[in-house]
C-alpha positions, -999 to +999 in steps of 0.1 A: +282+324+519+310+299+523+339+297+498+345+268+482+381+247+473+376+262+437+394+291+430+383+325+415+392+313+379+379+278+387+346+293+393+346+316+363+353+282+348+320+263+364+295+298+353+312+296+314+304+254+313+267+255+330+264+284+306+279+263+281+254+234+288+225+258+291+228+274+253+234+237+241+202+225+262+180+257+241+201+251+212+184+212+213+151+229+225+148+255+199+156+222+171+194+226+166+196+262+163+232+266+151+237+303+172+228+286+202+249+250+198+281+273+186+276+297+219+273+266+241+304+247+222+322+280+227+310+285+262+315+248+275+351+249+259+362+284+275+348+267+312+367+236+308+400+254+300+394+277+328+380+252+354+413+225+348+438+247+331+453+250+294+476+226+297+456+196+317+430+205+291+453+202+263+466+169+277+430+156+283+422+163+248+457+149+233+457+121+254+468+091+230+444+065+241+414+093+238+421+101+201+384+089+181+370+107+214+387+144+206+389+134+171+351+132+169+343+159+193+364+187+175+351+169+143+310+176+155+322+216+167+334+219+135+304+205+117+281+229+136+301+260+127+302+253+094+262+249+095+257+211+095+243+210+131+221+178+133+253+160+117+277+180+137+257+176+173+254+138+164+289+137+161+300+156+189+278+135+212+298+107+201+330+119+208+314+128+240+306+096+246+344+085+237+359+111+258+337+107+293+329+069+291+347+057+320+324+080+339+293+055+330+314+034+352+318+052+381+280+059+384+268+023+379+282+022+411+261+052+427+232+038+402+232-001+420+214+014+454+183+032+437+158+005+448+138-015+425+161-001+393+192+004+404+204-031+395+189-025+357+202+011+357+240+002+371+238-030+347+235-003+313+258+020+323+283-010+331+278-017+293+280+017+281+315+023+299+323-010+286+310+001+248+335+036+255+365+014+261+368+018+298+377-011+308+411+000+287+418+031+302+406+018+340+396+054+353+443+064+349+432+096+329+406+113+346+412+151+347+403+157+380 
């Protein structure tokens, strides 16, 4: 099997946050089960730390400009361990939303060559990056 540029703890870091994504996927599925949206939070959170690092994690979170984002996001973890989960989920996606919106950016460009759609498909996420404030930020504090 071929090795990939990731190393060992930057894989351990991509199992904990599909993990992470899976529990929240069942969590949804199973009609917010709060056991399963906490494990995923908790799983998601441990991946991203290990798959960038603490302190390019810490900055991506503390970044000035991305302040409603983390705001909201910690805000919606929060909610869900303290057993509010359909409030706390709504509010994590929007910080989620906040945090990753100039990526709705970057695929409108993939999105434009699906045929027949592509134009309607690139034209939305054009206004959902817009909608996140990425035209603001212009793709300066991506992570990775």
């Amino acid at each position: 099997m071929p090795t990939l540029w990731l190393s060992d703890t930057q894989k351990f870091g991509v199992a904990f946050s599909t993990g992470g994504v899976a529990f929240l996927f069942l969590g949804l599925l199973f009609f917010f089960d709060r056991a399963l949206l906490a494990m995923g939070n908790i799983l998601f959170l441990i991946g991203i730390t290990l798959l960038l690092g603490p302190s390019r994690t810490f900055l991506f979170f503390a970044r000035r400009n991305k302040w409603r984002g983390s705001a909201a996001f910690w805000a919606g973890v929060l909610l869900i361990l303290m057993k509010w989960t359909l409030i706390g989920f709504a509010v994590e996606c929007v910080g989620i939303f906040y945090l990753f919106g100039e990526f709705f950016k970057t695929m409108a460009g993939f999105a434009y060559n699906v045929p027949i759609i592509g134009p309607y498909l690139a034209r939305g996420l054009q206004v959902a990056g817009d909608k996140a404030g990425a035209n603001d930020r212009a793709h300066k504090d991506l992570p990775v």
